[in-house]
N, C-alpha and C positions, 0 to 999 in steps of 0.2 A: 982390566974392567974398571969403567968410571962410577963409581954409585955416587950420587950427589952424598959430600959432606957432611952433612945434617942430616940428612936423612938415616946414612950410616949409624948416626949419633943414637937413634931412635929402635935403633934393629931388635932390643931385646924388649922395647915395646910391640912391637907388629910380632916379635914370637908369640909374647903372651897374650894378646888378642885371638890370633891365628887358633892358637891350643884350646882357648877358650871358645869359639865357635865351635872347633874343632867334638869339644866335648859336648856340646849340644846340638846337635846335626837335627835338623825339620826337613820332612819332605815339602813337596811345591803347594805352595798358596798356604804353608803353614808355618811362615817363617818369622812367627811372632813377636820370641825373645829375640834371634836375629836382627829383622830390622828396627828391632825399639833400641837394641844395641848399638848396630849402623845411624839411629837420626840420632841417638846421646852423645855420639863421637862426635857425627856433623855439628851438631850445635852447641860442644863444648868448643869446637875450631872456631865458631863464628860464622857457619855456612848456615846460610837460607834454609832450612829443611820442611821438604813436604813428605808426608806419611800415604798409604792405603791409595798410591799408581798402580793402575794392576792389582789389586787386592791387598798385597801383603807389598808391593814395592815402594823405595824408597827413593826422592832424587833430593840432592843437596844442592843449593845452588850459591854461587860465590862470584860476587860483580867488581872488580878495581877496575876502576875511571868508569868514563861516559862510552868507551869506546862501544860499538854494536855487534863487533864479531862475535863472532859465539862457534863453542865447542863442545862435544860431549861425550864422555869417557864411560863405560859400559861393563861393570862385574855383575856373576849372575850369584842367589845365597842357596839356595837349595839343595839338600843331600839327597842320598838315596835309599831304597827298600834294602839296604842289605847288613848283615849282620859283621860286623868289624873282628878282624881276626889279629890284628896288631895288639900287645902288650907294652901299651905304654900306660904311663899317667895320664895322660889325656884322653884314653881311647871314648869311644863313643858311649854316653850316661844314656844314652834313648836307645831299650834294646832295639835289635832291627831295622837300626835307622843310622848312617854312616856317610859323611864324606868321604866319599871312594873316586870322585872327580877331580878335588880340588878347589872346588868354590868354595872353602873356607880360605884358601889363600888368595885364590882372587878379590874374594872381598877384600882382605887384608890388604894385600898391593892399593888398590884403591883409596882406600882409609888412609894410609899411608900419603898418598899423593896427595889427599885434600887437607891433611894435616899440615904438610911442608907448603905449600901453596896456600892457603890461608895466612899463615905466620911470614913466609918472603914478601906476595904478593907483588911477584916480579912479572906483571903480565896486563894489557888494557883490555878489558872484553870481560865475555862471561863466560863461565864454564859449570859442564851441570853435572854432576857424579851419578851415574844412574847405576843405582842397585837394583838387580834386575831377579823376582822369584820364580819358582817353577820353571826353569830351564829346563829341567828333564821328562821330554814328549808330555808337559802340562798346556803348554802354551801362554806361558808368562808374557815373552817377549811381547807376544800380539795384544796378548791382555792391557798390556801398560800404552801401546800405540791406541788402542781404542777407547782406554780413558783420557785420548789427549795429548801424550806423551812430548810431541813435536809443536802440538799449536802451543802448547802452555810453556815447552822450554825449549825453545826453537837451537837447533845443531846445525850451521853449516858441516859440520863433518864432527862424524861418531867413529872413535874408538873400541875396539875390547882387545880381550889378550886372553891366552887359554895354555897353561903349563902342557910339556909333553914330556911324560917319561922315556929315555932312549935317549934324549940328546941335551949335553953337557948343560950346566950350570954355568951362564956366561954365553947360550950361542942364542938364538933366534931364528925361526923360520916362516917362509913367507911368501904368498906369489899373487901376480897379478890376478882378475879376473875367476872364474870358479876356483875354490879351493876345497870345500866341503861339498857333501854330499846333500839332497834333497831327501826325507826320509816320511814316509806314511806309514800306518799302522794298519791292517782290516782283519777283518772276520766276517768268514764264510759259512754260515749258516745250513747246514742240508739236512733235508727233511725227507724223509722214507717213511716206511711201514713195520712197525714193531712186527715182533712174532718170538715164538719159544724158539731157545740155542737149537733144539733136534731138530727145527722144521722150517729152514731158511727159504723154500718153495712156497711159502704161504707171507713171507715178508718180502721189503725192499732194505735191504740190509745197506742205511748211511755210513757206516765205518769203509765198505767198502768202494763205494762211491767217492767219499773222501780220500779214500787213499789215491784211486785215479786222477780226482782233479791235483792234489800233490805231485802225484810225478807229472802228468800235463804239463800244469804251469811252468816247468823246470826249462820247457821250452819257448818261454817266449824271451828271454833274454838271448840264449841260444838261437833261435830263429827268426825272432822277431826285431829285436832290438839293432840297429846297427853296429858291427863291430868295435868301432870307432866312440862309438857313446855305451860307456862303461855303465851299467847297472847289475843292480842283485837283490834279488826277488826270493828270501826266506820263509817256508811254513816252517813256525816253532812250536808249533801248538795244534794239538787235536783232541779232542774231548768229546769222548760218549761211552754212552751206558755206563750202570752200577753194579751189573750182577753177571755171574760168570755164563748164566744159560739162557739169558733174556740178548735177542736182537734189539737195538733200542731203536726209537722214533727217531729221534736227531743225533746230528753231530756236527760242531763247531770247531773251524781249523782257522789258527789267529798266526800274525805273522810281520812280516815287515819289508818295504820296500827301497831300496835306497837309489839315487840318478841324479845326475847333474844338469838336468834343464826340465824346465815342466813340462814340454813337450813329450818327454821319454814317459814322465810319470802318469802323464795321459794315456801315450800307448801302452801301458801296461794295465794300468786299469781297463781300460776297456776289452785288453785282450783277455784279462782273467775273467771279468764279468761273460763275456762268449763263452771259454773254456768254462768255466764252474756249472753253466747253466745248460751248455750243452752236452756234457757227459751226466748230466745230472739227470734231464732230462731224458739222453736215451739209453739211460738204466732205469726210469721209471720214478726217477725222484725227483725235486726241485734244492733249486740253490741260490740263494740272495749273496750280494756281495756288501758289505760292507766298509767305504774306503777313504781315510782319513788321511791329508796330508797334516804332517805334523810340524815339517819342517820342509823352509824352502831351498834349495841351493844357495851358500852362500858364496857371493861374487865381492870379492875385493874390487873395489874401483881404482883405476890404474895409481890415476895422481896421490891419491889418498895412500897405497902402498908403496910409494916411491918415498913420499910424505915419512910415515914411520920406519922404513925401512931404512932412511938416514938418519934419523932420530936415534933409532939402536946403533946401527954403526960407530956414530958419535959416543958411545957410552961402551961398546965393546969391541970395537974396532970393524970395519969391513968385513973382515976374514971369517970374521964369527955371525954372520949374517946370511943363512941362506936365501937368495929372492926369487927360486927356484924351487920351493920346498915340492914334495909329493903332492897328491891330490888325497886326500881320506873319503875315504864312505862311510864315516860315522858325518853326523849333522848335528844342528849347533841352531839355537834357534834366535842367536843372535841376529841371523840370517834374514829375518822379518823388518827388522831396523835396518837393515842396510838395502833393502828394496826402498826404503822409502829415503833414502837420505843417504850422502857420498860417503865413504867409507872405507876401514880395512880389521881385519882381526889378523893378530900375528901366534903364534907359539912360541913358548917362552921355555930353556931347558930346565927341567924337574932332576936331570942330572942322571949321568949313563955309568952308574956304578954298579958291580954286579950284585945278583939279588935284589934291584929293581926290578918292578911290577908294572902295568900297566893298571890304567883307571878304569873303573868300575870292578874291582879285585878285590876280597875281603882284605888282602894284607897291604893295599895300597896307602901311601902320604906322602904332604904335601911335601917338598924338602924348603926346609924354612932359610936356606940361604939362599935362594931364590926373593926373597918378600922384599929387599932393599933394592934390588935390580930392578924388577916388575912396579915397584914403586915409582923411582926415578925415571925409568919410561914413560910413566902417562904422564909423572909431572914434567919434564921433557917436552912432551906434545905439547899443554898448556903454554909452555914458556916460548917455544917455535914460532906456534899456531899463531898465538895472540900477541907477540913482541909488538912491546910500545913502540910506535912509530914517532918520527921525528922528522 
């Protein structure tokens, strides 16, 4: 494993950074200390920094020579609602609130890479570090595209990178074209007829109605969906009534949809919105749909994954480079940026030791020997992408 030099030099700086976000986890659009942290780094390196992209987002920019190329590298700061169950020194100071994902080390990778890359400045062109907030079904990414993000700091080609628990420390994984999942969120609203528990003949009882369009729905990915276009359609949520002998008025069933092209995300909404409102209907009740994409299918673009894909190679050799990886049904909303502009996200290993967890896991972290790897990667791209020409 090649980690650039210098950068190595620096490893127990990016620990102590890393721990330190670590111990102050914000969820999305509240990533205050965060990013004032991310622009004090940027602008103690010498990089350009602009504040309040997307609300709370940060990008840093950093120009050697006149050249016009341009590039741009993508971590997301946002943690999660969840209550941290690891015993360390650094655990999380915000009860309830925890990087369970790992975006405190992707930040860290990044910072990293514009640290060593400001001080070389082995590269002609521009390059934009885009700290990216609310990653988690906030809508950050689109946030920062619609303040601008690409007319003000133009990318021929965007990077990111996303740790994965399960695979070693040193390998990389990666594939052309879809790789994540498309993901929406809804709630389904149904409304009946209260009545007393003894006297359901005199109501329209919505828990029961709910529970039919649940199971229903179960069939549209089953009968609906074609075999071949992988989706999955979750109710996790049903809510109604307070009292043990009251039928209530309403009940609300919330949930999630995950598919790899909009197409399918189409045919599912519309198939729930029939289903909801037609059982709904002839039991005597009504049913609104409420249907929120949150996240788009994320599509590596070929060249751009060929692009990093020997960039890693170069640094861990072939062997340890999957360019074949799985396809995931979780979603990434980096996925937003890359519709609009050439691209790839790779996975990076978090390290397959046992007693490793998966992310979003109260006893989840990041493994910090990862941050000098994930570093020398983006700085890598930069130095590829942009090599002074002659």
């Amino acid at each position: 494993m090649q980690i650039i030099p210098s950068i190595g030099e620096f490893h127990s700086d990016l620990v102590a950074w890393r721990r330190d976000i670590h111990a102050h986890p914000e969820l999305g659009f509240e990533e205050e200390r965060t990013s004032a942290l991310v622009a004090e780094k940027l602008a103690s390196f010498g990089c350009e920094v602009h504040r309040g992209i997307g609300r709370t987002g940060v990008v840093g920019r950093l120009r050697v020579g006149d050249g016009p190329r341009t590039i741009g590298l993508r971590a997301d700061m946002d943690a999660l609602p969840i209550r941290e169950a690891n015993d360390v020194p650094y655990r999380s100071r915000n009860e309830g609130r925890m990087h369970a994902c790992g975006h405190d080390g992707h930040t860290t990778m990044l910072l990293g890479a514009a640290r060593y890359l400001a001080k070389t400045r082995g590269f002609d062109g521009t390059v934009n570090f885009i700290f990216q907030p609310a990653e988690e079904g906030l809508g950050g990414g689109l946030a920062m595209l619609e303040d601008g993000l690409f007319e003000r700091f133009p990318c021929a080609a965007i990077f990111g990178m996303h740790n994965r628990p399960g695979l070693a420390v040193g390998k990389f994984a990666i594939r052309a074209g879809a790789m994540m999942a498309g993901g929406a969120y809804f709630d389904i609203a149904v409304t009946g007829r209260g009545a007393h528990g003894a006297r359901p003949e005199s109501g329209i009882d919505p828990v029961v109605v709910a529970s039919h369009i649940t199971t229903a729905l179960q069939t549209i990915v089953s009968r609906s969906v074609r075999p071949v276009d992988t989706a999955v359609l979750s109710v996790t949520q049903i809510h109604a009534g307070e009292a043990y002998n009251v039928i209530p008025e309403t009940a609300v069933m919330r949930g999630t949809v995950r598919a790899f092209s909009r197409e399918t995300m189409e045919l599912i909404r519309d198939k729930m919105e029939r289903i909801a409102g037609g059982i709904a209907g002839a039991m005597g009740a009504t049913a609104t749909l409420d249907f929120r994409v949150t996240f788009l299918p994320l599509v590596n673009d070929a060249a751009a994954t060929g692009f990093i894909a020997d960039t890693a190679a170069e640094l861990v050799g072939p062997e340890n480079v999957d360019r074949d990886a799985t396809l995931s049904m979780a979603s990434e909303d980096f996925s937003f940026m890359l519709e609009r502009c050439p691209g790839a996200y790779i996975r990076i290993g978090n390290g397959d030791r046992p007693g490793g967890c998966e992310v979003h896991n109260p006893g989840y972290d990041f493994n910090d020997e990862a941050l000098p790897l994930g570093a020398s990667l983006f700085a890598r791209l930069v130095e590829r992408r942009l090599a002074p020409q002659r």
